[in-house]
Biotite code that builds the C-alpha atoms (Angstrom):
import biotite.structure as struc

atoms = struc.array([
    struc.Atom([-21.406, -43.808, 13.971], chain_id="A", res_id=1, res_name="UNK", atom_name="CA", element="C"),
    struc.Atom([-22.114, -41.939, 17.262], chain_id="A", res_id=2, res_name="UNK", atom_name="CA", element="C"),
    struc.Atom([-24.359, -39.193, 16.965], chain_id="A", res_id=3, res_name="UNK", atom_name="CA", element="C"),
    struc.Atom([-25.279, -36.964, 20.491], chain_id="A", res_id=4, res_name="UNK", atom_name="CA", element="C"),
    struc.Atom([-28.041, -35.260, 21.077], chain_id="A", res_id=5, res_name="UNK", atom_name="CA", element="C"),
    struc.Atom([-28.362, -32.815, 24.073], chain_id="A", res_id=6, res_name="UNK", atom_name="CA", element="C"),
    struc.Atom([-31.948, -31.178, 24.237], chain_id="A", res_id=7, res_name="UNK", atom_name="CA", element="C"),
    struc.Atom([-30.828, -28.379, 26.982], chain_id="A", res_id=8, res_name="UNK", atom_name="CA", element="C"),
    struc.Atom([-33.905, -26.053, 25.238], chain_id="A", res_id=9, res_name="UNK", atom_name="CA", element="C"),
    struc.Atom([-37.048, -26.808, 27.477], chain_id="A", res_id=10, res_name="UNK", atom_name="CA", element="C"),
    struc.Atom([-38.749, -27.493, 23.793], chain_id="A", res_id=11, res_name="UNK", atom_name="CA", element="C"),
    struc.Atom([-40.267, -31.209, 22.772], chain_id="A", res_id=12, res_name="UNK", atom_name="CA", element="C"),
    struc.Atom([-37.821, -32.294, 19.918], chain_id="A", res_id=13, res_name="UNK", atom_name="CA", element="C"),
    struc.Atom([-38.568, -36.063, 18.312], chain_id="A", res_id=14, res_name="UNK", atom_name="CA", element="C"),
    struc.Atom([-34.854, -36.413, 19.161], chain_id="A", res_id=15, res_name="UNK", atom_name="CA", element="C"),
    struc.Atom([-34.863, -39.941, 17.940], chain_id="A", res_id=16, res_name="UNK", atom_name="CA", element="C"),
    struc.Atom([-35.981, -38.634, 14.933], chain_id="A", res_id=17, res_name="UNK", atom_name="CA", element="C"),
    struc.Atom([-33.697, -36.304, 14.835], chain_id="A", res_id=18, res_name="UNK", atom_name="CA", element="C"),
    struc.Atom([-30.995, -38.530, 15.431], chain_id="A", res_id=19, res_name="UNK", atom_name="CA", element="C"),
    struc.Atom([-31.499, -40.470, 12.271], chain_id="A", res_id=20, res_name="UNK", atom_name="CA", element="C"),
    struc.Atom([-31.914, -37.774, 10.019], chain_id="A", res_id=21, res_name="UNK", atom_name="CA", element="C"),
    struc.Atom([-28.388, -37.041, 10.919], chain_id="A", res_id=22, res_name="UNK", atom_name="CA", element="C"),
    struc.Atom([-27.135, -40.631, 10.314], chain_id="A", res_id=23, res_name="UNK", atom_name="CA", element="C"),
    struc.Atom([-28.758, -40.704, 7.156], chain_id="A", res_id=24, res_name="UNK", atom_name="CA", element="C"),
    struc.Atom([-27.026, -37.921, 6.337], chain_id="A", res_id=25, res_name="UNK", atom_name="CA", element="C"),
    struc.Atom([-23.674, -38.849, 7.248], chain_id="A", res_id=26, res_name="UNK", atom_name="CA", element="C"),
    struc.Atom([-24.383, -41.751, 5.560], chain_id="A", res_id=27, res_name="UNK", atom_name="CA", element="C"),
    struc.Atom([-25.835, -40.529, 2.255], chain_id="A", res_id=28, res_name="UNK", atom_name="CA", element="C"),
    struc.Atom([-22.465, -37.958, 2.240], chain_id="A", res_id=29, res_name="UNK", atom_name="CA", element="C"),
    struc.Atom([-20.134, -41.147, 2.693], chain_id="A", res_id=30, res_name="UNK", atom_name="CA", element="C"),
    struc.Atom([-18.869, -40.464, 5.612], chain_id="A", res_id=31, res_name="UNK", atom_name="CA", element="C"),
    struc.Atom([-17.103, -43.064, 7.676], chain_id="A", res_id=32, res_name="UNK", atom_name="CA", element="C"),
    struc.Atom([-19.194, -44.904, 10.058], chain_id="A", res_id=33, res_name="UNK", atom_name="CA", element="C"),
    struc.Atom([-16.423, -44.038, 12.942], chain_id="A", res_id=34, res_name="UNK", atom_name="CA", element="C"),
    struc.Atom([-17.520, -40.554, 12.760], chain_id="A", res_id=35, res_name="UNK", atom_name="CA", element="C"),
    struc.Atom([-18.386, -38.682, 16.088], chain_id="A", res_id=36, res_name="UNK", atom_name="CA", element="C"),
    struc.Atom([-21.274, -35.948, 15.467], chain_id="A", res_id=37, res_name="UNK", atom_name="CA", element="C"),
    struc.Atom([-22.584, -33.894, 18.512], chain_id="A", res_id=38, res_name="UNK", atom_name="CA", element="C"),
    struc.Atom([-26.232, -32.212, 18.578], chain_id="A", res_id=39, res_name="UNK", atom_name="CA", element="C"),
    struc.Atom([-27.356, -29.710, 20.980], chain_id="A", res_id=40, res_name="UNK", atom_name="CA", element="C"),
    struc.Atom([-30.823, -27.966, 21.580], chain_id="A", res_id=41, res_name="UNK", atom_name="CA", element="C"),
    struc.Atom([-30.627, -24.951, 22.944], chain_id="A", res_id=42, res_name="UNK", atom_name="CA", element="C"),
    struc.Atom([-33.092, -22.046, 24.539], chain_id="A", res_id=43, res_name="UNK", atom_name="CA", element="C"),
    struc.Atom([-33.282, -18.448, 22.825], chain_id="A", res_id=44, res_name="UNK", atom_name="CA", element="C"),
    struc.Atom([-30.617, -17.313, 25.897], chain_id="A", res_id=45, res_name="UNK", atom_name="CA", element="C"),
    struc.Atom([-27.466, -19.552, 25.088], chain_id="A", res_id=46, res_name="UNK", atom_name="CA", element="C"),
    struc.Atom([-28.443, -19.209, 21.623], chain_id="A", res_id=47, res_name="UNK", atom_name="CA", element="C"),
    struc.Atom([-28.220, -15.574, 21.571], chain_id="A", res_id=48, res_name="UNK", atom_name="CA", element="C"),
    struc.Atom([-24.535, -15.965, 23.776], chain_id="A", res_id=49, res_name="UNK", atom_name="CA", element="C"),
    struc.Atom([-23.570, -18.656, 21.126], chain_id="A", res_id=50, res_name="UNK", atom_name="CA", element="C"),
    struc.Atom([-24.295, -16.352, 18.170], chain_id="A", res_id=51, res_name="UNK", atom_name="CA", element="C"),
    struc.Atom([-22.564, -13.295, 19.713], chain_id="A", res_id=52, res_name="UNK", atom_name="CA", element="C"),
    struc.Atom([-19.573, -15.052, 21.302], chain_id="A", res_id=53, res_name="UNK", atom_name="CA", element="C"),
    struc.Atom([-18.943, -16.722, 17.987], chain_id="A", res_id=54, res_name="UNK", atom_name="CA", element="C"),
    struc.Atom([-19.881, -14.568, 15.056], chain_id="A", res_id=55, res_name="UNK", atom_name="CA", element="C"),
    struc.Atom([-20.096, -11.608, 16.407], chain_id="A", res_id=56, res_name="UNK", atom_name="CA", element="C"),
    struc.Atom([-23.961, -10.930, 15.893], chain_id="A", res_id=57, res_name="UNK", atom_name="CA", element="C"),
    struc.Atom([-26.772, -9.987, 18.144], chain_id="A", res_id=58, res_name="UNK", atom_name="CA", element="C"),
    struc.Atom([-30.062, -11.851, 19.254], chain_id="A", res_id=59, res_name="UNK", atom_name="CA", element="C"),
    struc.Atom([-30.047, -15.493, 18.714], chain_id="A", res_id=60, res_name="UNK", atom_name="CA", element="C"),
    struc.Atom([-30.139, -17.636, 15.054], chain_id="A", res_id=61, res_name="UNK", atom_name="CA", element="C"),
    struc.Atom([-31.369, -20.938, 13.808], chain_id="A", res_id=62, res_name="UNK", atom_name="CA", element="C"),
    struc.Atom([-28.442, -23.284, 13.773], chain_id="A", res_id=63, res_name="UNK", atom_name="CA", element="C"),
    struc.Atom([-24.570, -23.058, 14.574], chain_id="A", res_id=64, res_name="UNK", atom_name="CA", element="C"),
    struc.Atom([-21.888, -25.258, 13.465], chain_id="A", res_id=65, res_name="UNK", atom_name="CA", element="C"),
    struc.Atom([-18.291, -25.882, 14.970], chain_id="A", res_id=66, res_name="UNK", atom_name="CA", element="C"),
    struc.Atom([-16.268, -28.039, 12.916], chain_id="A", res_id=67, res_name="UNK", atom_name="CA", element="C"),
    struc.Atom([-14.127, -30.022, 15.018], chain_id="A", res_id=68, res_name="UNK", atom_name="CA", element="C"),
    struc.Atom([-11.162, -32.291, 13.320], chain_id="A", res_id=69, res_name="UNK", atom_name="CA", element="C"),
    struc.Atom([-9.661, -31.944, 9.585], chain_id="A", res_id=70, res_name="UNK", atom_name="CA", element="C"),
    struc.Atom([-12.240, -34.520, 7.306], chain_id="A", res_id=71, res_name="UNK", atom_name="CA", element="C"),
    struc.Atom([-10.035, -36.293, 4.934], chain_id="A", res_id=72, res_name="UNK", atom_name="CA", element="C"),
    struc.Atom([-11.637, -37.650, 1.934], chain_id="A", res_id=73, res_name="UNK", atom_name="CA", element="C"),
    struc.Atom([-13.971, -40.066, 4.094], chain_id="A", res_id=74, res_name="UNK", atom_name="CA", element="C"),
    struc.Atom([-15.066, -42.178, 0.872], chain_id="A", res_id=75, res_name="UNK", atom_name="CA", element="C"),
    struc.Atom([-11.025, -43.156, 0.435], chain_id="A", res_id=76, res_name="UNK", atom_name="CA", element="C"),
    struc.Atom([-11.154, -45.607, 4.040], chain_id="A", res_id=77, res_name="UNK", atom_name="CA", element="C"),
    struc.Atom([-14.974, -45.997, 4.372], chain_id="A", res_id=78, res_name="UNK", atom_name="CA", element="C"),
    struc.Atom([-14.169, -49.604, 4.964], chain_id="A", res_id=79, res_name="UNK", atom_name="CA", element="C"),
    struc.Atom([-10.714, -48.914, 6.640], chain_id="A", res_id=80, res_name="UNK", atom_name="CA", element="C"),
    struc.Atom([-11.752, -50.674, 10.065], chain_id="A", res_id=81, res_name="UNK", atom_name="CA", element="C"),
    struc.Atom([-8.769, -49.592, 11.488], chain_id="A", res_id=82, res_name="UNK", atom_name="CA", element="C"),
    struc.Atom([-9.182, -45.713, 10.800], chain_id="A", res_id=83, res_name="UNK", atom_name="CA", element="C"),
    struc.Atom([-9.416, -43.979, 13.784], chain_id="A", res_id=84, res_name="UNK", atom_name="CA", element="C"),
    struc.Atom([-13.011, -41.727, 14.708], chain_id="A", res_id=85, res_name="UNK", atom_name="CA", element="C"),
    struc.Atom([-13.293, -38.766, 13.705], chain_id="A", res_id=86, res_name="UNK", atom_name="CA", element="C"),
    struc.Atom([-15.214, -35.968, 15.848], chain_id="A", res_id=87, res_name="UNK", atom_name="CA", element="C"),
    struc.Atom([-17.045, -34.185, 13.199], chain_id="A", res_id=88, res_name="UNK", atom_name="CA", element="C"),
    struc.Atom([-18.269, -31.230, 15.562], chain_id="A", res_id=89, res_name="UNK", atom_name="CA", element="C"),
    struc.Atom([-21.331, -30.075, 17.203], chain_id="A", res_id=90, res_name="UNK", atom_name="CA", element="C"),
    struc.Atom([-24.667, -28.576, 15.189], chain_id="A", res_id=91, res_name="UNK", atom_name="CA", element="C"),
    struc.Atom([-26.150, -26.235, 17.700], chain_id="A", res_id=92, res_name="UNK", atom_name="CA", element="C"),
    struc.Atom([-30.128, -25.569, 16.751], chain_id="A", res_id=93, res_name="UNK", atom_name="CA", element="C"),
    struc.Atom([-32.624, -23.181, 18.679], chain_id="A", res_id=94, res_name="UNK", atom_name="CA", element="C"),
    struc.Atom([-36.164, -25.052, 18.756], chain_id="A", res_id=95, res_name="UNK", atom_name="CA", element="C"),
    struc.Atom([-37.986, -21.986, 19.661], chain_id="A", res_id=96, res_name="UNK", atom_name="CA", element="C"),
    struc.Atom([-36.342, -19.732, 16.297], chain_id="A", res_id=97, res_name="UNK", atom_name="CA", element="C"),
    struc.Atom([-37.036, -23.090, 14.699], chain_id="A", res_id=98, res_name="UNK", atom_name="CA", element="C"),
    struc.Atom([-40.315, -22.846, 15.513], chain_id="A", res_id=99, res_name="UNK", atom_name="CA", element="C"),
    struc.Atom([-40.817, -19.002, 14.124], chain_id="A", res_id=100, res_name="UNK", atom_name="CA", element="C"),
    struc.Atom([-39.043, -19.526, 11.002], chain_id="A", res_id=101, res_name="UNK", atom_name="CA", element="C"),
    struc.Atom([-41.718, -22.836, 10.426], chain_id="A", res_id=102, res_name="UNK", atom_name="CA", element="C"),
    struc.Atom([-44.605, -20.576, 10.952], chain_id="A", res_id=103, res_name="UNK", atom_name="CA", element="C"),
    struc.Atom([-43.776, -18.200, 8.542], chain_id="A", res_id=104, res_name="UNK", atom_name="CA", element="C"),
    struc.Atom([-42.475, -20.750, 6.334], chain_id="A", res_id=105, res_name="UNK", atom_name="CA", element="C"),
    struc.Atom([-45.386, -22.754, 5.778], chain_id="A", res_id=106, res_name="UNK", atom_name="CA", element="C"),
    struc.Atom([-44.796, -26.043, 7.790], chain_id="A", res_id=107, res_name="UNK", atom_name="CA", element="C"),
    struc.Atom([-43.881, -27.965, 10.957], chain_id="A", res_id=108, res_name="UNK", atom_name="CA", element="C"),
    struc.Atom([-41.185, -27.189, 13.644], chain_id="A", res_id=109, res_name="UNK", atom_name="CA", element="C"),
    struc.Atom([-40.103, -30.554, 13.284], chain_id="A", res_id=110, res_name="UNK", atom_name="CA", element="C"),
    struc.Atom([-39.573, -30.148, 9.337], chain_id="A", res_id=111, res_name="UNK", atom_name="CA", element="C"),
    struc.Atom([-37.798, -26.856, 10.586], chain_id="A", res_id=112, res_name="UNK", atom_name="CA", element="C"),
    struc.Atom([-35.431, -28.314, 12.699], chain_id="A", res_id=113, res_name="UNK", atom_name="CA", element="C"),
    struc.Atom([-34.422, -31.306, 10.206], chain_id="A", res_id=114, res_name="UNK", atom_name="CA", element="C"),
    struc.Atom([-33.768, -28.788, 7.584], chain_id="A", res_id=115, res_name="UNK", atom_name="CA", element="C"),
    struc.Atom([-31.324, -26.688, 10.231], chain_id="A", res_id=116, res_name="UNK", atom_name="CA", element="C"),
    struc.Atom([-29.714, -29.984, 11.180], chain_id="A", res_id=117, res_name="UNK", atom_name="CA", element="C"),
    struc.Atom([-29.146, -31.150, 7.981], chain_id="A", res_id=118, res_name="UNK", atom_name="CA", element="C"),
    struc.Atom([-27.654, -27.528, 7.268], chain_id="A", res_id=119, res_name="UNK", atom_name="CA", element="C"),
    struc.Atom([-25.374, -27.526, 10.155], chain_id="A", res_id=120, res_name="UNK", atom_name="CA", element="C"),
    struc.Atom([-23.870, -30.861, 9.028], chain_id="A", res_id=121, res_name="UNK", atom_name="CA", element="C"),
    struc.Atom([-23.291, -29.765, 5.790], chain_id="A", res_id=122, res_name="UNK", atom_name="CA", element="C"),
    struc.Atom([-21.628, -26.844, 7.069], chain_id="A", res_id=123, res_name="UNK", atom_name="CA", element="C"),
    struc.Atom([-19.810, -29.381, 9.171], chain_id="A", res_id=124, res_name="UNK", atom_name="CA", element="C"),
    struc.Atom([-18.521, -31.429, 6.390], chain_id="A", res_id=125, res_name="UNK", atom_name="CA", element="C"),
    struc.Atom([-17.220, -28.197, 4.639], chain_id="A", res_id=126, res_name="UNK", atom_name="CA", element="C"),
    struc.Atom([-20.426, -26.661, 2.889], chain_id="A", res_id=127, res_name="UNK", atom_name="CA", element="C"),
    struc.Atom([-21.184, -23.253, 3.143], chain_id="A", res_id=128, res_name="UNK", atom_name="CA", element="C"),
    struc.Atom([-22.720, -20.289, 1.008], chain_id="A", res_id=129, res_name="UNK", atom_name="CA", element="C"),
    struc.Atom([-20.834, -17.313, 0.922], chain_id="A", res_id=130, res_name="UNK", atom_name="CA", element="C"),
    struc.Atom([-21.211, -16.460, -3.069], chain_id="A", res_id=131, res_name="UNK", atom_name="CA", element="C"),
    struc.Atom([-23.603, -17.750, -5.243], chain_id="A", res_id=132, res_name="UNK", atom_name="CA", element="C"),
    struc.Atom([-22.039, -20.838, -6.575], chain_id="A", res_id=133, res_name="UNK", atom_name="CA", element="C"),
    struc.Atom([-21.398, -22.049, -3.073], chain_id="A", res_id=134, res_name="UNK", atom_name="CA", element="C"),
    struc.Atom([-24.978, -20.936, -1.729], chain_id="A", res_id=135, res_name="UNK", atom_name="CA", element="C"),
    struc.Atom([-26.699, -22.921, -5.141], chain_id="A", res_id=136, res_name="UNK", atom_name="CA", element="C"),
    struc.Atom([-24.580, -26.094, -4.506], chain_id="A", res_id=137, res_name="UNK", atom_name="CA", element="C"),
    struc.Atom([-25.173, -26.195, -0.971], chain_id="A", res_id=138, res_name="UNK", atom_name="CA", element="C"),
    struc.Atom([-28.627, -25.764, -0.817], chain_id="A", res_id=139, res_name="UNK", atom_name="CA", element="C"),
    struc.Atom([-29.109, -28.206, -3.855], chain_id="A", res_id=140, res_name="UNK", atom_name="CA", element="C"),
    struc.Atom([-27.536, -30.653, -1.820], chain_id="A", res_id=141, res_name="UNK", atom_name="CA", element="C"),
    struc.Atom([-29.345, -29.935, 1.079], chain_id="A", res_id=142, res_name="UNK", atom_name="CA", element="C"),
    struc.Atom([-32.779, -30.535, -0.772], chain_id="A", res_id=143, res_name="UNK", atom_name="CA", element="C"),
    struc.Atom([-31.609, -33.863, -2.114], chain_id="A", res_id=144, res_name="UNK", atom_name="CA", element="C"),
    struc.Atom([-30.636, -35.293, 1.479], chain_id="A", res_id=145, res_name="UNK", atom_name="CA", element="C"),
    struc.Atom([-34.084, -33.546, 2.664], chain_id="A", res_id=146, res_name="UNK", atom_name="CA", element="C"),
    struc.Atom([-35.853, -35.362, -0.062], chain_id="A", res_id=147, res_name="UNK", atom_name="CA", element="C"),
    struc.Atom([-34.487, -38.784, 0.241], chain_id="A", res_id=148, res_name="UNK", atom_name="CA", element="C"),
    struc.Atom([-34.952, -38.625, 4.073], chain_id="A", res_id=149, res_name="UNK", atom_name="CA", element="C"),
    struc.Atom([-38.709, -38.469, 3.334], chain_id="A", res_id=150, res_name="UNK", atom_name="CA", element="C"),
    struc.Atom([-38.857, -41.003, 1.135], chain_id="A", res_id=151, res_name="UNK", atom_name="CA", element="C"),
    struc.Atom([-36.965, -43.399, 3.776], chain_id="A", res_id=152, res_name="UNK", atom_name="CA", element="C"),
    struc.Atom([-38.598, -42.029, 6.310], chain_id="A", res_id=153, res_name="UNK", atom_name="CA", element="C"),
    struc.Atom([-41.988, -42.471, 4.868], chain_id="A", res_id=154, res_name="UNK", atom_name="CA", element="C"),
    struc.Atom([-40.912, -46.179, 3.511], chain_id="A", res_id=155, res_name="UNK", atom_name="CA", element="C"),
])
């Protein structure tokens, strides 16, 4: 599994930490270990550029996702050696909106940013939360990866 992570934000992110977050998700989601995942930190400016470029929205938001190739059922050839890598996409997060939304929320920036991540790669692998069935099965999976990550992280 190779997971990127470009800090281009001027903020102090525990990118390491970050970085296995995301291959604990991938990994709790079964996806194949040949997957390709991209994650950039980015300042409130090429947030804000990001957000309007793409979705047609003004003034910058927490997290952007860009799905890259088609995901086949990844559980089918999770041992398939021979199956070629798959570029999952890139999770864009914004440290400093990060850091608002903890502060009103009640806890860190770094709890903040690992709950955008792991909502970008959801959205990644094909999540989302348009209507309310969507929104309650997304998020309900999102609290379970959350969840187990502290208990693994915290041993």
């Amino acid at each position: 599994m190779s997971i990127e992570i470009a800090n281009e934000s001027g903020f102090a992110v525990d990118e390491f930490a970050l970085e296995h977050l995301a291959r604990h998700v991938l990994d709790e989601m079964g996806v194949h270990p040949l997957v390709e995942l991209s994650i950039r930190l980015v300042d409130v400016d090429a947030m804000s550029a990001l957000h309007e470029h793409f979705m047609n929205e003004p003034g910058p938001t927490d997290v952007l996702a860009f799905p890259m190739d088609d995901l086949h059922d990844q559980r089918d050839d999770e041992h398939d050696e021979d199956a070629p890598p798959t570029l999952l996409g890139d999770v864009v997060l914004c440290p400093v909106v990060a850091e608002r939304q903890a502060a009103t929320a009640g806890h860190s920036t770094e709890a903040e940013l690992h709950l955008l991540c792991t909502h970008g790669v959801l959205h990644l692998l094909g999540y989302d939360h348009g209507d309310a069935a969507t929104e309650q099965e997304m998020f309900g999976t999102q609290s379970r990866l959350l969840a187990s990550w502290a208990t693994a992280r915290n041993g």
